[in-house]
ZASEKOL-58177 format. One record per residue (C-alpha): residue number from 0; residue in one letter; x, z, y. Coordinates in nm, 2 decimals, decimal comma. Each point is the difference from the previous one (the first is absolute). Example, Ala and Ser with C-alpha at 12.3 -4.5 7.8 and 13.67 -1.06 7.14 Angstrom:
BEGIN
     n   res       xx       zz       yy
     0     A     1,23     0,78    -0,45
     1     S     0,14    -0,07     0,34
This chain:
BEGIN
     n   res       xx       zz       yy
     0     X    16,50     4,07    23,36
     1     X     0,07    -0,16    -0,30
     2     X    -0,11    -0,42    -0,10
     3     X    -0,23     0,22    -0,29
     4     X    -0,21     0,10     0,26
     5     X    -0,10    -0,32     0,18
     6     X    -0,31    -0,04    -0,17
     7     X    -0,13     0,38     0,12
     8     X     0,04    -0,11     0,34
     9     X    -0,17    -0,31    -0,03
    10     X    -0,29     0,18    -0,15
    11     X     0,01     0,20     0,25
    12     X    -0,07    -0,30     0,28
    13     X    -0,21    -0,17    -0,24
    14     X    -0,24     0,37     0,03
    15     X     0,06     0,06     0,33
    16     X    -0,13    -0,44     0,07
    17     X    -0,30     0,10    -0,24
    18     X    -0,12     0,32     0,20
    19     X     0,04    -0,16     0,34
    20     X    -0,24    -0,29    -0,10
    21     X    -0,21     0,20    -0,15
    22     X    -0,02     0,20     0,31
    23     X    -0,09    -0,30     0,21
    24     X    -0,33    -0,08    -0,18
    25     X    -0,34     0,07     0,09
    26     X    -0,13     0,01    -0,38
    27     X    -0,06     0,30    -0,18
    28     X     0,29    -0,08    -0,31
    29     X     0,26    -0,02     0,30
    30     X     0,01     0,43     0,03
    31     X     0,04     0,06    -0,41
    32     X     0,27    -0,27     0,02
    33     X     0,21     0,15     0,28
    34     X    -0,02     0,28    -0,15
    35     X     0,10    -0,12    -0,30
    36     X     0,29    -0,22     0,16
    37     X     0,11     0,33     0,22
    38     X     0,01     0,19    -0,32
    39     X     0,22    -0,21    -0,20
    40     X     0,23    -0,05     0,28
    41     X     0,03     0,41     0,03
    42     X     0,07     0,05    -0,38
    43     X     0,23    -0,32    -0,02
    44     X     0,20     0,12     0,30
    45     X     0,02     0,34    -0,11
    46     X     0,10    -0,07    -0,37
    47     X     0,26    -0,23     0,18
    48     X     0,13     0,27     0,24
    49     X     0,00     0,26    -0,31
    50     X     0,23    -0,25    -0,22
    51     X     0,24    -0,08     0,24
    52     X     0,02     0,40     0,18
    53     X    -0,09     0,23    -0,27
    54     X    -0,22     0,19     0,22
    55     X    -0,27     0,20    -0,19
    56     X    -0,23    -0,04     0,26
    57     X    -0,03    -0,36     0,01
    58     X    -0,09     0,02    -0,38
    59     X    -0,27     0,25     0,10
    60     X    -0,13    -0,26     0,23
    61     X    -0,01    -0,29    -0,24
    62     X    -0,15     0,20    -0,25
    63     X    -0,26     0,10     0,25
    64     X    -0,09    -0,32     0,15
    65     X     0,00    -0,21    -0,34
    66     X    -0,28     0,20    -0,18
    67     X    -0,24    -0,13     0,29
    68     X     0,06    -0,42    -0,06
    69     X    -0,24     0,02    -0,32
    70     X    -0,32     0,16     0,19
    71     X     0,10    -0,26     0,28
    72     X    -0,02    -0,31    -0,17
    73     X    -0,31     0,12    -0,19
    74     X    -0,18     0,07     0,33
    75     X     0,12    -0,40     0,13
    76     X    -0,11    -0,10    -0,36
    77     X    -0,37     0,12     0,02
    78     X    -0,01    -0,15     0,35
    79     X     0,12    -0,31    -0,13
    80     X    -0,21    -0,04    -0,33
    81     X    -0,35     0,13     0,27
    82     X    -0,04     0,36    -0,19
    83     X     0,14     0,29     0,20
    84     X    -0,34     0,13     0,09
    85     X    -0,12    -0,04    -0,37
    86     X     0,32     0,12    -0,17
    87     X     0,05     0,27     0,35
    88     X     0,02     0,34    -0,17
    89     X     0,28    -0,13    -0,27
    90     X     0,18    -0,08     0,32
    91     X    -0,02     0,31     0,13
    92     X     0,10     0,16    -0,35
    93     X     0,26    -0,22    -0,03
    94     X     0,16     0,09     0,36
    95     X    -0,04     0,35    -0,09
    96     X     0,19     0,02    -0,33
    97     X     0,27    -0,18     0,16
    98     X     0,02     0,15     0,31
    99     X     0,01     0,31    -0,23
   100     X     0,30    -0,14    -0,15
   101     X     0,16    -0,09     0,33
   102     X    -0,07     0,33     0,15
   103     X     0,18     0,16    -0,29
   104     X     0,31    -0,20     0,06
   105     X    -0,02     0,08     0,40
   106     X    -0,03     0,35    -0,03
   107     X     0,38    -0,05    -0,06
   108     X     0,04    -0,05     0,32
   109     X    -0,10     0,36     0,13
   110     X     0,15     0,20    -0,34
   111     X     0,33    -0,20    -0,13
   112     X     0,00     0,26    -0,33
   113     X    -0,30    -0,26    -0,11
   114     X     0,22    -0,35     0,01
   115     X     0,19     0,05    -0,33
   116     X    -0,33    -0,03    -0,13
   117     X    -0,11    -0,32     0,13
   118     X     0,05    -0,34    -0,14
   119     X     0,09     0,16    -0,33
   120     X    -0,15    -0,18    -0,31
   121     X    -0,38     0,22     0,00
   122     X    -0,02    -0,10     0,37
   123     X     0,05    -0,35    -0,10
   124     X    -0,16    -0,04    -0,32
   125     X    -0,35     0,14     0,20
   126     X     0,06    -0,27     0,29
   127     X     0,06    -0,27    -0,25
   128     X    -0,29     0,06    -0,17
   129     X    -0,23    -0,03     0,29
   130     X     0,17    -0,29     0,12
   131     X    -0,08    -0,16    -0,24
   132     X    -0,40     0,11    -0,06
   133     X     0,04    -0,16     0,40
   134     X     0,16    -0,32    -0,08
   135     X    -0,18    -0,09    -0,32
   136     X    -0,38     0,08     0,18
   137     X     0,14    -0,16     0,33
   138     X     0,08    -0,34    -0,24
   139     X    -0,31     0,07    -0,19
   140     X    -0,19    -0,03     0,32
   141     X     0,19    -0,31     0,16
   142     X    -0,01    -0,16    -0,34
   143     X    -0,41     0,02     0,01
   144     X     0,01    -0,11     0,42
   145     X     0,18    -0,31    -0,10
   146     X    -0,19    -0,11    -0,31
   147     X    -0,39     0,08     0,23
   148     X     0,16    -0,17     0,32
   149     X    -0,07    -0,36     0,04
   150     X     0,22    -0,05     0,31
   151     X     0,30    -0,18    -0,09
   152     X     0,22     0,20     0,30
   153     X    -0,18     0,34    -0,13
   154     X     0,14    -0,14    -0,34
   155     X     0,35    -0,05     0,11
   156     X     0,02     0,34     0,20
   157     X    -0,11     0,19    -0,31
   158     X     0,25    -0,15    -0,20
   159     X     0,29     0,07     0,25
   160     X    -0,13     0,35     0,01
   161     X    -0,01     0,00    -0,39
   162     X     0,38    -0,09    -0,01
   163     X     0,14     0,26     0,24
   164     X    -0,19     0,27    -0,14
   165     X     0,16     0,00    -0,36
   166     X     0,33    -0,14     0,20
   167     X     0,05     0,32     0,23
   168     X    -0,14     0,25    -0,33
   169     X     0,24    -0,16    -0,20
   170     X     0,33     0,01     0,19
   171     X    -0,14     0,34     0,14
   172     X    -0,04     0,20    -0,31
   173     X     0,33    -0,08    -0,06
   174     X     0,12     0,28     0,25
   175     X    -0,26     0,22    -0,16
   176     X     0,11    -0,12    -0,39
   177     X     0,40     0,06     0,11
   178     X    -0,11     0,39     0,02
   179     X    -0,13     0,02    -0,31
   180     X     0,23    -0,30    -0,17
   181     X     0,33    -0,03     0,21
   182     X     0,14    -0,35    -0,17
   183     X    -0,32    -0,14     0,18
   184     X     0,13    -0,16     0,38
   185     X    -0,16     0,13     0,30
   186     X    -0,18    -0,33     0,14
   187     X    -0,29     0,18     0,22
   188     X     0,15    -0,20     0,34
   189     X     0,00    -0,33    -0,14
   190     X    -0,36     0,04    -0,16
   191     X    -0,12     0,11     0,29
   192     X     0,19    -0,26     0,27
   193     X    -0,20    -0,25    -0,27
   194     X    -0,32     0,15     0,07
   195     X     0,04     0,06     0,35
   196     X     0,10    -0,37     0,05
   197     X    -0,31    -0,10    -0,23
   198     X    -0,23     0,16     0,19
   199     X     0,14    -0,17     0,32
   200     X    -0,07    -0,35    -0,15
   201     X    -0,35     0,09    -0,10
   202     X     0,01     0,16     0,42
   203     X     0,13    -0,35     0,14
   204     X    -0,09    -0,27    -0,23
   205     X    -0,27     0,13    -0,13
   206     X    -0,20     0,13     0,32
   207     X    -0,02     0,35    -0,27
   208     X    -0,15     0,18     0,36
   209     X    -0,24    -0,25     0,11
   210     X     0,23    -0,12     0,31
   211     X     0,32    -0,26     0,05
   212     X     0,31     0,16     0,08
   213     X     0,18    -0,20     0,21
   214     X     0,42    -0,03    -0,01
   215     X     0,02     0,20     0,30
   216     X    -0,12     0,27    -0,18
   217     X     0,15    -0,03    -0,33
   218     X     0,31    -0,05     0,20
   219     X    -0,10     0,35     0,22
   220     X    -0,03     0,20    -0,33
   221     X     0,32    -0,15    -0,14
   222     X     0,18     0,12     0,31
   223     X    -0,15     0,34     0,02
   224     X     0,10     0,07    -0,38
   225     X     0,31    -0,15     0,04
   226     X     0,05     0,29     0,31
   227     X    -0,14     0,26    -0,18
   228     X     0,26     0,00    -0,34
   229     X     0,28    -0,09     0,24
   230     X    -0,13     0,33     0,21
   231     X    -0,06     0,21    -0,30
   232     X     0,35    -0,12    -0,16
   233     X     0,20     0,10     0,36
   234     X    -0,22     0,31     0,01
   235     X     0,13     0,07    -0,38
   236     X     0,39    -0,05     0,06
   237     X    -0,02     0,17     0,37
   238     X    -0,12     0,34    -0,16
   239     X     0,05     0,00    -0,33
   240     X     0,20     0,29    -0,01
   241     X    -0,27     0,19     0,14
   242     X    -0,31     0,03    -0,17
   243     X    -0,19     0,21     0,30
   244     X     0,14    -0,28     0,23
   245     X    -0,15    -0,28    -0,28
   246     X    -0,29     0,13    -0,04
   247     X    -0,11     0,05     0,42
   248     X     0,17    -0,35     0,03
   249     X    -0,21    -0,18    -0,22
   250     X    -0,34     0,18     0,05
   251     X     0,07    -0,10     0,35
   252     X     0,11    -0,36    -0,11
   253     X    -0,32    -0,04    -0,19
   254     X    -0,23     0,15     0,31
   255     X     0,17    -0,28     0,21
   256     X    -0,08    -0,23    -0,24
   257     X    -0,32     0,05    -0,08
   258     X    -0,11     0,03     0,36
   259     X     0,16    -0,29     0,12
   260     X    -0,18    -0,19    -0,34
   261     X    -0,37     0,14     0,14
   262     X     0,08    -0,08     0,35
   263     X     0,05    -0,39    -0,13
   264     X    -0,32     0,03    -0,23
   265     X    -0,18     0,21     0,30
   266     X     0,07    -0,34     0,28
   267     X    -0,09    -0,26    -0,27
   268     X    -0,28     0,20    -0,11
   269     X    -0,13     0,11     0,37
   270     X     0,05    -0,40     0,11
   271     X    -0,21    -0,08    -0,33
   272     X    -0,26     0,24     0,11
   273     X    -0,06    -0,16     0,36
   274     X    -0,02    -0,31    -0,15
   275     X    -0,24     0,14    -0,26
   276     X    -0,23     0,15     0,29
   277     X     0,06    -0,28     0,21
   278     X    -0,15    -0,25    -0,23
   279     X    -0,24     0,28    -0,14
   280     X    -0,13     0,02     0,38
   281     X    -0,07    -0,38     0,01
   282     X    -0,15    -0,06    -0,32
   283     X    -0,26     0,30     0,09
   284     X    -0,03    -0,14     0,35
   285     X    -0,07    -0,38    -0,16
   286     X    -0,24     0,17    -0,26
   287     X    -0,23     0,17     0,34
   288     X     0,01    -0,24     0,18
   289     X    -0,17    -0,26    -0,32
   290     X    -0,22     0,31    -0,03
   291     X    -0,14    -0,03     0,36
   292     X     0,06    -0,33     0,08
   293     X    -0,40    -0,09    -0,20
   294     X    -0,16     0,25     0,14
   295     X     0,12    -0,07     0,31
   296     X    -0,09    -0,40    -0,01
   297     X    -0,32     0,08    -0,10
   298     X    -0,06     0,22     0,29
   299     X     0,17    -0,21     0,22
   300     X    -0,21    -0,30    -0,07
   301     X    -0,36     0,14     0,00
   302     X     0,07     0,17     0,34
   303     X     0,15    -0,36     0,11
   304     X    -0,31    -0,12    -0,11
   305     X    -0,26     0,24     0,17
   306     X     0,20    -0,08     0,30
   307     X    -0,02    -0,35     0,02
   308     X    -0,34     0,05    -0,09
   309     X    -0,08     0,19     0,32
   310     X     0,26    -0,17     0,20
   311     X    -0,28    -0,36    -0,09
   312     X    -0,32     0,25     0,12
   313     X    -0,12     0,02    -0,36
   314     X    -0,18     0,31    -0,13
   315     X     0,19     0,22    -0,20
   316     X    -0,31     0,16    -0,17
   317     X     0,05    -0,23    -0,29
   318     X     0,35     0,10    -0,06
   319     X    -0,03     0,32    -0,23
   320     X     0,20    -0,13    -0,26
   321     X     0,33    -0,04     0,25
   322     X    -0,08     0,38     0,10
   323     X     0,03     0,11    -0,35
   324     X     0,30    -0,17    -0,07
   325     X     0,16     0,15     0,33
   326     X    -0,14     0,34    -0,13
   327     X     0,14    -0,08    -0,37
   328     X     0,30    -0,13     0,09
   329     X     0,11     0,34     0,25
   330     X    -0,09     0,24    -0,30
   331     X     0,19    -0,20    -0,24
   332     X     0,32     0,01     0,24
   333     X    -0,10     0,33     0,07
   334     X     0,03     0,10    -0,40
   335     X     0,33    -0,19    -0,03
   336     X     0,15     0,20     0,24
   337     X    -0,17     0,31    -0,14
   338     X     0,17    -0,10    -0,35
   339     X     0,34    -0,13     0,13
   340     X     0,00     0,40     0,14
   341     X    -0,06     0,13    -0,33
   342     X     0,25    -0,18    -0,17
   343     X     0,27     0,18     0,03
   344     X    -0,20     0,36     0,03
   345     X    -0,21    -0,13    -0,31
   346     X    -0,30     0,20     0,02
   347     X    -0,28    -0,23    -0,15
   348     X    -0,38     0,09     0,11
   349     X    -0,14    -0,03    -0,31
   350     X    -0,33    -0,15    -0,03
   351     X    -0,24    -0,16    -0,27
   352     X     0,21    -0,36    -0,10
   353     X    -0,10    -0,28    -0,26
   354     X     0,32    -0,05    -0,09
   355     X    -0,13    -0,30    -0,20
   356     X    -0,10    -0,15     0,39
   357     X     0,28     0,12     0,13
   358     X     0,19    -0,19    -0,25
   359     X    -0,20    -0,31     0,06
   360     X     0,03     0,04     0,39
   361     X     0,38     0,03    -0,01
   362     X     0,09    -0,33    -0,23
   363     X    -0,25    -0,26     0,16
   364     X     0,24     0,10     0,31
   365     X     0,29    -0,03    -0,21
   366     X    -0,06    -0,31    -0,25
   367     X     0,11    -0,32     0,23
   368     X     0,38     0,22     0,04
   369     X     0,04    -0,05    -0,41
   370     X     0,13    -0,41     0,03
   371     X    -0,07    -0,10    -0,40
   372     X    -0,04     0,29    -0,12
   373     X    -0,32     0,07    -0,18
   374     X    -0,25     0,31     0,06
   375     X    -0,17     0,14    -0,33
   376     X    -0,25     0,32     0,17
   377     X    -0,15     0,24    -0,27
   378     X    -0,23     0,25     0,16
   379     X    -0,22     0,20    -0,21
   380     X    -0,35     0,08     0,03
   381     X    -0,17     0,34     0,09
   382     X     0,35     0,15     0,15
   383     X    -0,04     0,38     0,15
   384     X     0,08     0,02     0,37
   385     X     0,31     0,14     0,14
   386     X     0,12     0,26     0,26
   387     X     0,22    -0,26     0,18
   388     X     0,14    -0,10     0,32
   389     X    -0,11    -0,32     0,05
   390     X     0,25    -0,16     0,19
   391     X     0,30     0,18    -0,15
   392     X    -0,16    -0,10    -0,33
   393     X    -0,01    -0,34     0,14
   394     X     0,33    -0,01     0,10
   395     X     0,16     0,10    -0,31
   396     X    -0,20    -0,29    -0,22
   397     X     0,07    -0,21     0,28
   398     X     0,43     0,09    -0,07
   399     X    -0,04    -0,03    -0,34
   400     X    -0,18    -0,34     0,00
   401     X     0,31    -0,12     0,24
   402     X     0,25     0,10    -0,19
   403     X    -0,14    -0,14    -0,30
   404     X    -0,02    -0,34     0,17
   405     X     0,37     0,03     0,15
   406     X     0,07     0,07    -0,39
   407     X    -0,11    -0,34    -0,09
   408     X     0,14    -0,26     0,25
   409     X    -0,03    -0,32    -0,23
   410     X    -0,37     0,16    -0,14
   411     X    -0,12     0,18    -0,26
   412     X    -0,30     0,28    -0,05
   413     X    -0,13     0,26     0,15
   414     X    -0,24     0,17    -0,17
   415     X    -0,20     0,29     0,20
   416     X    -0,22     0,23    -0,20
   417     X    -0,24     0,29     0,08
   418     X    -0,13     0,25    -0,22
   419     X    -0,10     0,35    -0,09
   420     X     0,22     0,18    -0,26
   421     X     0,05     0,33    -0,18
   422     X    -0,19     0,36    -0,08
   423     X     0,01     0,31     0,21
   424     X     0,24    -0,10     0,25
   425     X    -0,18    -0,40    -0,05
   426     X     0,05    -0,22     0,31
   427     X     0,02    -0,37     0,14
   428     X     0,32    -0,11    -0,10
   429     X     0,09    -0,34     0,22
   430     X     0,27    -0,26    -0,17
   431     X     0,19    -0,29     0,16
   432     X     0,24    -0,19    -0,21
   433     X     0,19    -0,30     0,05
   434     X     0,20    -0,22    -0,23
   435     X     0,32    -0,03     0,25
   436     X     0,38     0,13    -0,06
   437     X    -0,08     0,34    -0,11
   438     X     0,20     0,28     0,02
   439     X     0,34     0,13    -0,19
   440     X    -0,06     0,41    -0,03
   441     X     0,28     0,09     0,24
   442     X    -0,23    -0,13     0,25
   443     X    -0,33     0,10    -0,13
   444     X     0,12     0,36     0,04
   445     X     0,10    -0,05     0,37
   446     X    -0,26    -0,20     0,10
   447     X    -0,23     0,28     0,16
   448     X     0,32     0,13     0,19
   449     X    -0,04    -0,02     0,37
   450     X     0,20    -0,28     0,14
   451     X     0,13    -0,15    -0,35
   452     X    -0,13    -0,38    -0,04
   453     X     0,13    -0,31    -0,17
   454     X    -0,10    -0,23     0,24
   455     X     0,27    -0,14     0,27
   456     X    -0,25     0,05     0,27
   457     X    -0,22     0,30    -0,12
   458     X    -0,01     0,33     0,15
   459     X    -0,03     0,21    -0,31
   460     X    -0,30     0,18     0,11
   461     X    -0,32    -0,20    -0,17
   462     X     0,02     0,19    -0,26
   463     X     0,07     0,34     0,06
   464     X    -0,28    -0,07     0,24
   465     X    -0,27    -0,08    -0,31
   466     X     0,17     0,31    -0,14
   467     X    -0,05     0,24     0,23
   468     X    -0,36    -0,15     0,09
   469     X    -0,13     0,04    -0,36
   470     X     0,18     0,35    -0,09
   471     X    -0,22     0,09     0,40
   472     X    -0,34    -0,13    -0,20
   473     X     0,12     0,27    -0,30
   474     X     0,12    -0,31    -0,22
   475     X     0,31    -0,15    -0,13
   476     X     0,17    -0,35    -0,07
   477     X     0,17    -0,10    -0,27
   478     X     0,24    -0,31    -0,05
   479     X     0,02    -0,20    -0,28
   480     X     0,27    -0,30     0,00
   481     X     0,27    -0,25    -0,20
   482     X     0,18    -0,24     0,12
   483     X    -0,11    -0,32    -0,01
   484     X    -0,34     0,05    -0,10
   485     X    -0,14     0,25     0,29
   486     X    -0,16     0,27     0,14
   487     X    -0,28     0,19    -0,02
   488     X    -0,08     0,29     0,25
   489     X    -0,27     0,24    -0,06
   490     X    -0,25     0,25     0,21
   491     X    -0,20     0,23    -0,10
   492     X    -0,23     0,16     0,25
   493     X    -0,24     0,34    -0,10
   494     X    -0,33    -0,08     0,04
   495     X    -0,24     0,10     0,24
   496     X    -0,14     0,37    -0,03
   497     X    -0,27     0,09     0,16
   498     X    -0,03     0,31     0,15
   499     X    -0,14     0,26    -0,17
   500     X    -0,36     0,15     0,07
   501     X     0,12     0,34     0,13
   502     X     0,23    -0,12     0,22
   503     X    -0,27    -0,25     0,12
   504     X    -0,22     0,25     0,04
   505     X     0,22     0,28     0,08
């Protein structure tokens, strides 16, 4: 091994560290960025292994693996900049013209007569070019994400992001130029040990997966990359003679690795989840028992009150009013425990709702929990009933209103509206808005994701909840948000159809 190719293997550990932290997060940009970390590392390695052995098939593997880190690091991109459901179907194009591309190079593998036409200049000259159409719209779309954002962190990720992407297409076209130009050095590793080691300062410093990584694990991932080139590297001067041997000995290397990688992520991740369900269990538990704990006082006290009543001789003729409030107050537990059933079935009985009422109802319950912030309540006049479940329907304003609140800590607005919108398809459209943090548009896409929330103690499943609850009524929610200047969620709800006279009647 010769001093030259040093900085290959360091790129290598600097890939194989990216992957495993990547692998360790619960966010949705940690898979793209493992893969994108175990992809580098495979083409690095390879490209290595090819230099120093001459072995064609090592060639066939770098040229195979390397056609796939574009389409990665577009897929973390959109996740990053909030717009992989808009911008979805280019993703899928994009993964298919250069899966295309690495297909072509790994049919090699099977029919060696095709290698002597990989890598050549057409083969490179076509991946070039749609390198670059990724790396120019992938800047295009960070560039725009930095200048809307008005997080100062979001800021500083963006920009670390915006300097490894032209850093690792830079120094890697230069493997890709030396085909077609060969007075141009070949400096893919170093471009991309740059943009691996980039990424991993946006990772640690810069909390890029919504979560602190703590030296134990950094130190963890440093160990397990360090073990895996030493492994490969033995692996590689053990059977390098043999290319049968090579090849079963480093598919089987790479099994062991990867298993031994998701048996790691799996205990972190299944410790994670008890925790998760373990918290999730109390915060529902605390959230029944407030729900009960009014109805049952009330009860409690009026059938306290009959009894010292006829415990002093004293008619109980006169006491109606306690009656009905022991009546009231056993249907109202009765429909809490009725709609804590249907919650996670969500089957809403749909009956005739004023959803102007309803609105009413739920924030003179929830007012006194907004500290300074101010209530602003538009509800128009003359609004069309609704097929609703009341108490699901409840529920979800109810969220909504809470969250809104939680959004403003040191007070703002909240500004609730009501009213009926639209032709044809025309409905009551509900809107609650608040003037807290806001949102960035990572986390505006996520946030109706079961079990993703931004709060230390949430559960992640508010919202989701409101989802499901309104898409069950035959509506939808939308989400409108910026940072620093709020969010506004809206509902819209069909309106109440009658049924028609032959069906009354027939």
């Amino acid at each position: 091994m010769l001093l030259a190719h040093w900085p290959a293997l360091l790129a290598c550990v600097a890939q194989a560290m990216l992957a495993l932290l990547a692998l360790r997060a619960r966010d949705p940009l940690g898979a793209p960025l493992a893969l994108l970390g175990a992809d580098l590392f495979v083409w690095n390695f390879a490209d290595l292994a090819f230099k120093v052995s001459g072995l064609p098939i090592w060639h066939v593997l770098d040229i195979t693996a390397s056609p796939l880190t574009p389409v990665f690091g577009l897929h973390f991109v959109l996740l990053f900049v909030g717009r992989r459901r808009e911008l979805g179907r280019l993703l899928m194009l994009t993964y298919a013209l250069f899966g295309a591309l690495s297909l072509s190079s790994a049919i090699a593998l099977i029919t060696p007569e095709h290698r002597p036409l990989l890598g050549t200049s057409t083969w490179s000259a076509v991946f070039l070019t749609g390198t670059l159409a990724v790396i120019v719209f992938g800047g295009w779309l960070l560039v725009r994400h930095r200048r809307s954002t008005s997080s100062a962190d979001e800021r500083a990720r963006a920009r670390l992001l915006l300097l490894a992407m032209p850093l690792a297409a830079a120094f890697g076209a230069t493997d890709l130029v030396h085909v077609l130009v060969p007075a141009v050095p070949e400096l893919a590793s170093l471009g991309a040990a740059g943009c691996a080691l980039l990424m991993m300062i946006v990772m640690l410093r810069g909390r890029l997966l919504g979560r602190d990584f703590t030296r134990g694990v950094a130190l963890t991932a440093g160990v397990l990359g360090v073990t895996a080139v030493i492994a490969y590297l033995l692996v590689f001067r053990i059977f390098a003679t043999s290319t049968a041997l090579l090849v079963v000995a480093t598919t089987t290397l790479s099994l062991a690795l990867i298993a031994a990688t998701r048996q790691l992520a799996a205990s972190a991740s299944i410790r994670r989840a008890r925790a998760s369900e373990m918290a999730l269990m109390g915060r529902f538990s605390a959230q029944m028992a407030h729900d009960l704990k009014n109805p049952l006082a009330a009860l409690k006290g009026a059938a306290q009150f009959l009894q010292e009543e006829q415990r002093l001789g004293r008619s109980l003729a006169d006491q109606g009013e306690f009656f009905e409030i022991i009546v009231g107050q056993a249907d109202r537990l009765e429909r809490l425990i009725s709609t804590y059933q249907r919650l996670g079935r969500l089957e809403p009985e749909l009956v005739k709702v004023d959803v102007g009422a309803l609105v009413r109802e739920v924030l003179a319950l929830q007012i006194f929990a907004g500290g300074g912030a101010t209530v602003s309540v538009t509800i128009a006049d003359d609004l069309p009933a609704c097929a609703a479940d009341r108490d699901l329907l409840a529920r979800t304003v109810e969220n909504l209103v809470k969250n809104a609140f939680e959004a403003m800590p040191d007070g703002g607005a909240l500004a609730v509206s009501v009213a009926y919108e639209g032709e044809g398809e025309a409905g009551v459209v509900i809107r609650v808005g608040d003037t807290g943090a806001g949102m960035n548009a990572r986390t505006r896409e996520q946030i109706f994701d079961d079990f993703y929330t931004t709060k230390a103690t949430g559960s992640g499943l508010g919202l989701p909840f409101v989802r499901r609850v309104i898409e069950a009524h035959g509506g939808d929610v939308t989400l409108t948000s910026e940072v620093g200047r709020g969010s506004v969620f809206t509902l819209r709800l069909p309106a109440f159809r009658a049924p028609s006279a032959e069906r009354r009647h027939g």
